[in-house]
N, C-alpha and C positions, 0 to 999 in steps of 0.2 A: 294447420301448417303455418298459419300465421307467427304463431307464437315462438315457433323455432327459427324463423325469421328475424324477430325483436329480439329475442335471447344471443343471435349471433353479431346482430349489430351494436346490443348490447357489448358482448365478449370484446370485438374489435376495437371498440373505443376504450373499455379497460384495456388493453393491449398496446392501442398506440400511447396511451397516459403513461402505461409502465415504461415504455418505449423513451417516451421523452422524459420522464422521473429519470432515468437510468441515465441518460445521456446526460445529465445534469450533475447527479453525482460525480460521472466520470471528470466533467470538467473540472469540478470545484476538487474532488482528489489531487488531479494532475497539478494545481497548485499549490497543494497542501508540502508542509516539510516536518521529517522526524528527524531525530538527531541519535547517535548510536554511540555510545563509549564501551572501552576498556582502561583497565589500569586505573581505576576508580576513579575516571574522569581525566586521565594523564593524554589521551587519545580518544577525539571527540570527530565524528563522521557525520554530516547531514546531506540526506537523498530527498528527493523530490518524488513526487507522485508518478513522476514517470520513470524512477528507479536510477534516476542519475545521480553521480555523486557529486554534489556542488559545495561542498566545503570540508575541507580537512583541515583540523589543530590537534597538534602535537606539541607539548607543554616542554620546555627547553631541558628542564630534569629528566627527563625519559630518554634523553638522547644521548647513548654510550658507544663511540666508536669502535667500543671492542665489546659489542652486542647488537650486531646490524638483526640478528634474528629473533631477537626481544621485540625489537622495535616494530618488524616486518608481522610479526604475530600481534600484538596490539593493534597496528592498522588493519588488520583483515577481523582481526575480533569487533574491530568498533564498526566496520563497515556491514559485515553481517547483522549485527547487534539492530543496523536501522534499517536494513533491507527487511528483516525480519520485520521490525517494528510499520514498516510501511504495509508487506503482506497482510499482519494482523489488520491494519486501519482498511483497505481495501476491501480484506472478506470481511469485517464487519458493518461499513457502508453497504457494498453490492451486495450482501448476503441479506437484507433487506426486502429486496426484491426477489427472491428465491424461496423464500421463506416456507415450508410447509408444502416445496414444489419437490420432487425426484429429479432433480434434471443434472446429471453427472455432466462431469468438466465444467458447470459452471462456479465461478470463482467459489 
């Protein structure tokens, strides 16, 4: 009986390590930044790890008052473009820690 005793205190401490490994990545993500274009760079969008948008440039040729819907579409393509681009960095950090695990909904 002892032994299932050490094996679980074992498990625990890998557990709280994963625990605090995890929470570490999450911080240094949350400060990470990608940046998202459309318009081959005419429309340039960067989001933060916390999936906010904290910059937008839009290049002064791209802007036609008589094509507010070109415009309106390049902003959502380049915003996507790094929402996207942050998902990928996220599941590839926390997917780290899942690894070879079955555990649905996690990232």
């Amino acid at each position: 009986m002892r032994g299932g005793m050490g094996n679980m205190q074992k498990m625990m401490k890998q557990m709280q390590k994963m625990q605090k490994d995890m929470q570490k990545a999450q911080e240094e993500l949350a400060v990470k930044e990608v940046e998202g274009t459309a318009g081959g760079g005419m429309v340039t969008v960067r989001v933060n790890g916390q999936k906010e948008v904290i910059d937008v440039n839009i290049k002064e040729e791209v802007v036609d008052p008589e094509d507010i819907e070109m415009l309106q579409d390049l902003v959502l393509a380049a915003t996507n473009d790094a929402l996207k681009k942050m998902d990928d960095l996220t599941n590839e950090t926390m997917g780290q820690f899942t690894k070879g695990m079955n555990l649905p909904g996690m990232f």
